[in-house]
NUVEX-785408 format. One record per residue: residue number from 1; residue in three letters; chain; x, z, y of N, C-alpha, C in turn. Coordinates in pm, 1 decimal, always signed. Layout:
REM residues N
PT   n res chain      n.u      n.w      n.v     ca.u     ca.w     ca.v      c.u      c.w      c.v
PT NUM ala     A        X        Z        Y        X        Z        Y        X        Z        Y
...
This chain:
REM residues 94
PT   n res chain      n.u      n.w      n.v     ca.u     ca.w     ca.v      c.u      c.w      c.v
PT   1 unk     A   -583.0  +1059.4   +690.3   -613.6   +938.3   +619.1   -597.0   +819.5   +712.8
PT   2 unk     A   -521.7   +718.0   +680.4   -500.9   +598.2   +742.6   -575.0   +454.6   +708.2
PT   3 unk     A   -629.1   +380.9   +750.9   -702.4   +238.9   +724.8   -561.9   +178.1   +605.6
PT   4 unk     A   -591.3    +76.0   +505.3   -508.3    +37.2   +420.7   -561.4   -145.8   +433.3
PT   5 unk     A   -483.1   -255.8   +452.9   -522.4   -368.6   +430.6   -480.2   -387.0   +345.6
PT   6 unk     A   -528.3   -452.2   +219.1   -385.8   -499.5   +129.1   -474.7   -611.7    +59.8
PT   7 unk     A   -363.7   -743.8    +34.0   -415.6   -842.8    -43.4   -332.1   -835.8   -194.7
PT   8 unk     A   -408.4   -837.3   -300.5   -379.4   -856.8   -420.9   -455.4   -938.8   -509.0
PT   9 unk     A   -422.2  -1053.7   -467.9   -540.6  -1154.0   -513.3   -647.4  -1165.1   -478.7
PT  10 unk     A   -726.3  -1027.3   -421.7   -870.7  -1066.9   -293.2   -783.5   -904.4   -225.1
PT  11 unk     A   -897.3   -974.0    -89.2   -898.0   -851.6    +37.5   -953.5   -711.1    -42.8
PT  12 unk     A   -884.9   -576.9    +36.8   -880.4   -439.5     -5.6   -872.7   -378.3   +151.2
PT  13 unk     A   -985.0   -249.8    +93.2   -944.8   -141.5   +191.2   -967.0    -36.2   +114.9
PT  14 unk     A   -899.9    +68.9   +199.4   -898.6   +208.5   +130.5   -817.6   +301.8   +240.8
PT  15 unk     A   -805.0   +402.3   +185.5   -745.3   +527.4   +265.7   -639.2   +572.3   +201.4
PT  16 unk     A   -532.0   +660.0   +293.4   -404.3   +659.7   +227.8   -355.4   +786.0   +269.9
PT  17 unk     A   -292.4   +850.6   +172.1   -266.6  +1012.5   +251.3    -82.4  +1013.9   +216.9
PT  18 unk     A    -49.8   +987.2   +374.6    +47.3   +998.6   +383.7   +197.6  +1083.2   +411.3
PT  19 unk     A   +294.5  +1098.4   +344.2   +378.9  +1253.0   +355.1   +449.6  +1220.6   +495.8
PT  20 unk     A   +463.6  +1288.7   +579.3   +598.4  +1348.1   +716.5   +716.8  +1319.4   +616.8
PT  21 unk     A   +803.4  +1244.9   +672.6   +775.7  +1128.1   +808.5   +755.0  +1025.4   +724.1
PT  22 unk     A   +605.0   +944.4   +675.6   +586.0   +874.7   +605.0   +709.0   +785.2   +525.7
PT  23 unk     A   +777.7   +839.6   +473.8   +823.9   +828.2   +352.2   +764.9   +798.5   +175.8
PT  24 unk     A   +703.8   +837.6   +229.1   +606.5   +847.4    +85.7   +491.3   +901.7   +101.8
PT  25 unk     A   +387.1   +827.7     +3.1   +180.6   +851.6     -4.2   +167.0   +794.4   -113.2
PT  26 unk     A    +19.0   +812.5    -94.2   -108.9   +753.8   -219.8   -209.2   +712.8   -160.6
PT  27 unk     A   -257.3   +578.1   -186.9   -377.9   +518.1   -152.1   -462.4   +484.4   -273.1
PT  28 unk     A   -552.7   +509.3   -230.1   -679.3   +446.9   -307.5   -744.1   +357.3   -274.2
PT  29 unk     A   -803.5   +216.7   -318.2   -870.5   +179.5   -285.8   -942.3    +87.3   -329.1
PT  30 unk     A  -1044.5     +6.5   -246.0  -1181.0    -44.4   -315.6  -1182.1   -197.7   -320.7
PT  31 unk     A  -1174.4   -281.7   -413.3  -1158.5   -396.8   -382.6  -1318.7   -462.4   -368.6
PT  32 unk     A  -1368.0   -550.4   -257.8  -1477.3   -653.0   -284.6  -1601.6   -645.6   -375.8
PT  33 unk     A  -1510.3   -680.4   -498.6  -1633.6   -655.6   -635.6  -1638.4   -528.9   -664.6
PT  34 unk     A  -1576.1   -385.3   -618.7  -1608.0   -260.5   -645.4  -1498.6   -207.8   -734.6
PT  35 unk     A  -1428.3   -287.8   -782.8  -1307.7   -243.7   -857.4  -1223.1   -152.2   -754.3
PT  36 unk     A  -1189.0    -37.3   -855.0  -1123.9    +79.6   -781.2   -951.7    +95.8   -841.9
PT  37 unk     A   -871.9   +108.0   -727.5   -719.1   +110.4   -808.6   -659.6   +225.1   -683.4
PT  38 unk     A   -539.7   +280.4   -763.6   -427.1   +337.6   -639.4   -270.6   +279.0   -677.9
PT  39 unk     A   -241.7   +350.2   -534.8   -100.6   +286.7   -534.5    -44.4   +427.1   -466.9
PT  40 unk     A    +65.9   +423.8   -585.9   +145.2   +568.7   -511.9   +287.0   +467.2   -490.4
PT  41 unk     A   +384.5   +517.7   -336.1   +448.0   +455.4   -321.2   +533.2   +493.0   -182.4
PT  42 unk     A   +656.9   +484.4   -210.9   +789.0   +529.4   -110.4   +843.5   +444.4    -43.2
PT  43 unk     A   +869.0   +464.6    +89.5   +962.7   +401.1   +216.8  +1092.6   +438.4   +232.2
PT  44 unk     A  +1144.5   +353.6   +244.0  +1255.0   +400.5   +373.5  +1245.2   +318.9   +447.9
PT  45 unk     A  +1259.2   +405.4   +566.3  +1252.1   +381.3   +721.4  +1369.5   +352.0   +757.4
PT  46 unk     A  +1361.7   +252.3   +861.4  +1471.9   +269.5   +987.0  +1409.4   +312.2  +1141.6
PT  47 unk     A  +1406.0   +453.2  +1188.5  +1355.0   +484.0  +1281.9  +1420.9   +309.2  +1383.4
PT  48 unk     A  +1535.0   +314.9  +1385.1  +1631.5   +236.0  +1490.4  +1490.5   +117.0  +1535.7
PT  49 unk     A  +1490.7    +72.6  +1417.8  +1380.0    -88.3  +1410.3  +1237.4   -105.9  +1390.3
PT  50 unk     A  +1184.3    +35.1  +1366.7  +1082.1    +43.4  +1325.4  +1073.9    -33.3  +1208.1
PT  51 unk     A  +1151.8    -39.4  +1063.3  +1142.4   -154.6   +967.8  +1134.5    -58.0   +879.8
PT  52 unk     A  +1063.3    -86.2   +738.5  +1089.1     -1.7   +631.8  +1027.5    -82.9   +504.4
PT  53 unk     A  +1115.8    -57.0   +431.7  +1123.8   -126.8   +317.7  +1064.4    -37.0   +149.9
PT  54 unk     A   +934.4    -76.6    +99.5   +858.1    +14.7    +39.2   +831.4    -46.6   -104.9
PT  55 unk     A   +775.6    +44.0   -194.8   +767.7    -13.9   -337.1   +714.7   +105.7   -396.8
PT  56 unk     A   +580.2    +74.7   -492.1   +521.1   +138.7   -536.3   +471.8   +100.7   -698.2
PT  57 unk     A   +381.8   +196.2   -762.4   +331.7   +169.7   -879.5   +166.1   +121.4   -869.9
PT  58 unk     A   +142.8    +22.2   -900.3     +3.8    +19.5   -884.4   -106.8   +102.0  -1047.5
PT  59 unk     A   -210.5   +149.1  -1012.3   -302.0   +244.8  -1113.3   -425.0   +210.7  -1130.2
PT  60 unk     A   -515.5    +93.3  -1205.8   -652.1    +82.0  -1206.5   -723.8   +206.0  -1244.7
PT  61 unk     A   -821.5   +212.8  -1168.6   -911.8   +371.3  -1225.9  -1052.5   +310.2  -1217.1
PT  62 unk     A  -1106.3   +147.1  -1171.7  -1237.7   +149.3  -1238.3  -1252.7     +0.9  -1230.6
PT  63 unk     A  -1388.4    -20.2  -1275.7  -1405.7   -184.9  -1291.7  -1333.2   -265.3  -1342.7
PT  64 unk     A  -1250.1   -406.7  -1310.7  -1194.0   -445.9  -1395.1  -1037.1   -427.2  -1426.3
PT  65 unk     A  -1001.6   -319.1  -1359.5   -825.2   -281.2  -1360.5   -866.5   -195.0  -1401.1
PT  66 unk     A   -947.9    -96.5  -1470.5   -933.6    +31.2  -1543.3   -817.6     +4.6  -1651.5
PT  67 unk     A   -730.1   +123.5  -1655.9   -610.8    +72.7  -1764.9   -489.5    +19.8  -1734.6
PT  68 unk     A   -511.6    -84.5  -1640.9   -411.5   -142.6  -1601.5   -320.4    -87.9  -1506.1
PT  69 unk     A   -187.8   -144.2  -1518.0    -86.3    -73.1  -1436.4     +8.2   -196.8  -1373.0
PT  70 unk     A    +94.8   -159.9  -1280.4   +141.3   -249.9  -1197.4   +222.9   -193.1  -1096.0
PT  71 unk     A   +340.9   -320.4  -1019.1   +400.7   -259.6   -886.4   +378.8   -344.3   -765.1
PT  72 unk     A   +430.0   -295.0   -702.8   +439.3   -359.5   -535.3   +548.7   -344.5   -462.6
PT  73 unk     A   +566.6   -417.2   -385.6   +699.7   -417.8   -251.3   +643.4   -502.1   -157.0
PT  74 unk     A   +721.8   -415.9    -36.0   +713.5   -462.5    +61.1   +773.3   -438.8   +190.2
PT  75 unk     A   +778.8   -527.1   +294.2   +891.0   -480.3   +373.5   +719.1   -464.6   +520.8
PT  76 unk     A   +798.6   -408.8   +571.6   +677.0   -354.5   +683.3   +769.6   -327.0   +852.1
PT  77 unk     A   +686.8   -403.3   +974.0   +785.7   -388.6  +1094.1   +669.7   -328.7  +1213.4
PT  78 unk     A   +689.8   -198.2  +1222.9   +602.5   -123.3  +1321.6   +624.3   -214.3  +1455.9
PT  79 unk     A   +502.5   -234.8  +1545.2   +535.5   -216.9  +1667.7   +615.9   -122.6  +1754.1
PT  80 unk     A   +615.6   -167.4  +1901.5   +699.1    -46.6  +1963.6   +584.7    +76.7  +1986.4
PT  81 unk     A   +474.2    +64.9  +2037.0   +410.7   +149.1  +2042.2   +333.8   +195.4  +1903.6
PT  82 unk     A   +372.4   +133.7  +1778.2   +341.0   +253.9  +1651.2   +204.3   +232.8  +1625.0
PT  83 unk     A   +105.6   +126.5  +1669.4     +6.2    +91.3  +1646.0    -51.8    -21.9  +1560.3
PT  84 unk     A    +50.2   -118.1  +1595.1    +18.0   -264.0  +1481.2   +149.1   -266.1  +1428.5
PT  85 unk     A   +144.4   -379.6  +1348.0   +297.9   -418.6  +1307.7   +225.2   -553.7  +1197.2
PT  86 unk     A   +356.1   -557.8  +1110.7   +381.5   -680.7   +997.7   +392.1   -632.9   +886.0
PT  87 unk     A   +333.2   -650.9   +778.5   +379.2   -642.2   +634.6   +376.3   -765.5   +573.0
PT  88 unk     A   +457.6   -736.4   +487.6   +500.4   -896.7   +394.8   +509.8   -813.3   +246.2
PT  89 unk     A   +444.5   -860.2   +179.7   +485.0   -830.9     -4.1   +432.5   -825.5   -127.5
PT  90 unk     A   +478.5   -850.7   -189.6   +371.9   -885.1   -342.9   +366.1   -754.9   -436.0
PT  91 unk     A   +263.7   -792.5   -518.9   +219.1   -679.6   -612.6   +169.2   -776.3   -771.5
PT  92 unk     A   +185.1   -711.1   -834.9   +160.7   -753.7  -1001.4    +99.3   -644.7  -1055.6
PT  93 unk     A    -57.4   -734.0  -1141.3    -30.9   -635.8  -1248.7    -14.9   -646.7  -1392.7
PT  94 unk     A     -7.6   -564.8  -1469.7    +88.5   -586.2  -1592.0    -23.1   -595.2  -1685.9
């Protein structure tokens, strides 16, 4: 399980179980007011740049996104040592 930051209109954390060689996972997670959503969602990597370019489905499962559905993208740039990096990208929901 990995830490998850994500902004979608307010701050989120959650945990994310990710497939070898993160290519693809599922996160869950908890927003602020307790609203609960996931996001299942695929990469491709460029080992070369550490860059990978990702896009997912977003899934409300409680509070006020129960029902609701949605996507995301985003482009993401690992550090060299594989510890921090950059993400940039938006999400909607429908």
């Amino acid at each position: 399980m990995a830490g998850l930051s994500v902004h979608l209109g307010r701050e989120v954390r959650g945990d994310c179980k990710i497939a070898a060689p993160r290519a693809r996972g599922e996160s869950t997670f908890t927003e602020s007011n307790g609203d609960q959503s996931s996001i299942i969602f695929g990469c491709l990597d460029d080992n070369k740049t550490g860059a990978s370019d990702c896009w997912g489905g977003l899934r409300g499962i409680s509070g006020g996104t129960t029902g609701k559905t949605g996507t995301i993208v985003w482009h993401q740039v690992r550090s060299t040592d594989g510890k921090t990096g950059n993400v940039n990208g938006t999400g909607q929901w429908n």
